[in-house]
C-alpha positions as CSV (number, residue, x, y, z in Angstrom):
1,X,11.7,-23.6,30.7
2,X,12.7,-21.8,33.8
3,X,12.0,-18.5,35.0
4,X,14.9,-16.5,33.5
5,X,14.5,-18.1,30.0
6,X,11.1,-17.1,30.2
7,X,11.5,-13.1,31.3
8,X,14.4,-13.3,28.4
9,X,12.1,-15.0,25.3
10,X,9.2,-12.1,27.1
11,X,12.4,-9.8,26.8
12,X,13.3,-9.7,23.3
13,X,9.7,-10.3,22.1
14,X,8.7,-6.9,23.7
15,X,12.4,-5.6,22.4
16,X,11.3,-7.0,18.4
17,X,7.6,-5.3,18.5
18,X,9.5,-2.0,19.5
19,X,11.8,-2.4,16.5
20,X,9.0,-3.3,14.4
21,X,7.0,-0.4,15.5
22,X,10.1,1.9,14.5
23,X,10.3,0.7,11.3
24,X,6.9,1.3,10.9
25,X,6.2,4.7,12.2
26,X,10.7,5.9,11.2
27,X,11.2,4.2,8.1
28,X,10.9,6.9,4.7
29,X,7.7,6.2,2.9
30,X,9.3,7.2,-0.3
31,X,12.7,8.1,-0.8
32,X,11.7,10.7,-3.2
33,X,9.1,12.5,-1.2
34,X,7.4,13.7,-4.6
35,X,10.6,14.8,-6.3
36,X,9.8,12.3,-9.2
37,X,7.0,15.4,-9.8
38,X,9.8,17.8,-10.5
39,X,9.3,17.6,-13.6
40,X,5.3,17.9,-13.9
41,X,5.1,20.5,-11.6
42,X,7.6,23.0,-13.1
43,X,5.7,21.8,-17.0
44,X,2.5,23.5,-15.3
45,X,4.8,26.6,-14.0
46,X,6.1,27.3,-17.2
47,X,2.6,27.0,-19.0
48,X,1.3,29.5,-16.6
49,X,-1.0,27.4,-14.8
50,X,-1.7,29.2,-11.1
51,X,-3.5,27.5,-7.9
52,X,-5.2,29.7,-5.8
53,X,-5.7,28.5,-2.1
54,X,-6.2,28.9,1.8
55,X,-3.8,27.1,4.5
56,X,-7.1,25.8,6.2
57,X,-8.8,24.4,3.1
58,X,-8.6,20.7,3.3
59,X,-9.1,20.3,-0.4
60,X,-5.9,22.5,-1.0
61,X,-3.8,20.6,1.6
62,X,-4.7,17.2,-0.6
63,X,-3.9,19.0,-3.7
64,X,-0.6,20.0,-2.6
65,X,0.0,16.3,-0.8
66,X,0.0,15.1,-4.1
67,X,2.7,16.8,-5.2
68,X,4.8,16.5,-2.4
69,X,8.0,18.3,-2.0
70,X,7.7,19.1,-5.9
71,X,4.9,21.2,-4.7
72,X,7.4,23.9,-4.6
73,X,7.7,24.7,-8.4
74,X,4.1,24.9,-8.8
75,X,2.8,28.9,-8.7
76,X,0.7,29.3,-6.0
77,X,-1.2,32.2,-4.4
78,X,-2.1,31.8,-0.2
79,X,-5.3,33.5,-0.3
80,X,-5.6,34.5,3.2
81,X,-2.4,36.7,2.0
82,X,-2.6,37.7,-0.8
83,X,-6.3,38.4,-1.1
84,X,-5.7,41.3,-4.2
85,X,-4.5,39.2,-6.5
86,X,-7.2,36.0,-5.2
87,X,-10.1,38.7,-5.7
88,X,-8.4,40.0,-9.0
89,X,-8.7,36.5,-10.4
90,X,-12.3,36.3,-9.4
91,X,-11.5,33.3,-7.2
92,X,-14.5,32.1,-5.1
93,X,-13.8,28.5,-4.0
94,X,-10.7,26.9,-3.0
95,X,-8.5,25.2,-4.9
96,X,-8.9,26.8,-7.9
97,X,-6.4,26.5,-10.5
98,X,-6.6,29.1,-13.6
99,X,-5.0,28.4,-16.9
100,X,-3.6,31.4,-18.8
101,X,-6.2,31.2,-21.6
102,X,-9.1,31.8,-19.6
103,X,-9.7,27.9,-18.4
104,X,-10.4,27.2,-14.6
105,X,-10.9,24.7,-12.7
106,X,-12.5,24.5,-9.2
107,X,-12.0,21.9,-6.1
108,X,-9.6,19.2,-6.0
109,X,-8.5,18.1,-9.4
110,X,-5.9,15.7,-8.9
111,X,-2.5,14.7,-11.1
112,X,-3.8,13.0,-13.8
113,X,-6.8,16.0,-14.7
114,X,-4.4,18.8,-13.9
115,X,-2.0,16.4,-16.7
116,X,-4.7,16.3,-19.6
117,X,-5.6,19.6,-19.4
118,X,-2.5,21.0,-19.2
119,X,-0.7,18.7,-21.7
120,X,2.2,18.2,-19.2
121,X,3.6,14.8,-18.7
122,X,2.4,12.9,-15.4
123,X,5.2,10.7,-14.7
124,X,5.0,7.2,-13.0
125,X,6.3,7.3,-9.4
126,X,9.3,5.8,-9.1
127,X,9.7,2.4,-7.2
């Protein structure tokens, strides 16, 4: 092989990695982005279920990552601003997710637990 077919087979090896690595680091994860947890997440909204937590708890960040963009429905309280209603609830950890009859539940409970105890439906993701 002579010089130019080599620098063109180097050539459009270095171009496929680069379009590989693209895909990789561009392409949507999911093309839902949690939405499939509409559902759940407005279930534990309307049966009063509240999470109380900081912005710089890690444990909260996880907790809401789980959701994903359904994350919006679910009633949460920032603690760093709105400390009344945090210190009101007698919240001393983060997360913490209170239940309007009394239950609570501290640290990261994940989908499934926050499901059984609330008696909303986790659904599967979608493929």
């Amino acid at each position: 092989m002579n010089k130019i077919g080599k620098n063109i087979t180097v050539l459009v090896i270095i171009v496929l990695a680069l379009l590989v690595i693209a895909l990789i680091l561009f392409y949507p994860k999911s093309s839902s982005g949690g939405a499939y947890l509409n559902s759940f997440a407005q279930c534990l909204s309307a049966k009063g279920a509240v999470m109380y937590g900081a912005y710089w708890c890690p444990h909260c960040q996880n907790e809401k990552a789980a959701f994903g963009s359904a994350f919006s429905y679910v009633n949460y309280v920032e603690c760093t601003q709105e400390t009344a209603k945090c210190n009101a609830a007698g919240v001393q950890g983060f997360p913490t997710w209170i239940f309007p009859d009394g239950r609570r539940f501290e640290g990261e409970q994940g989908l499934q637990k926050l499901a059984e105890e609330s008696g909303c439906v986790l659904p599967a993701p979608s493929p």
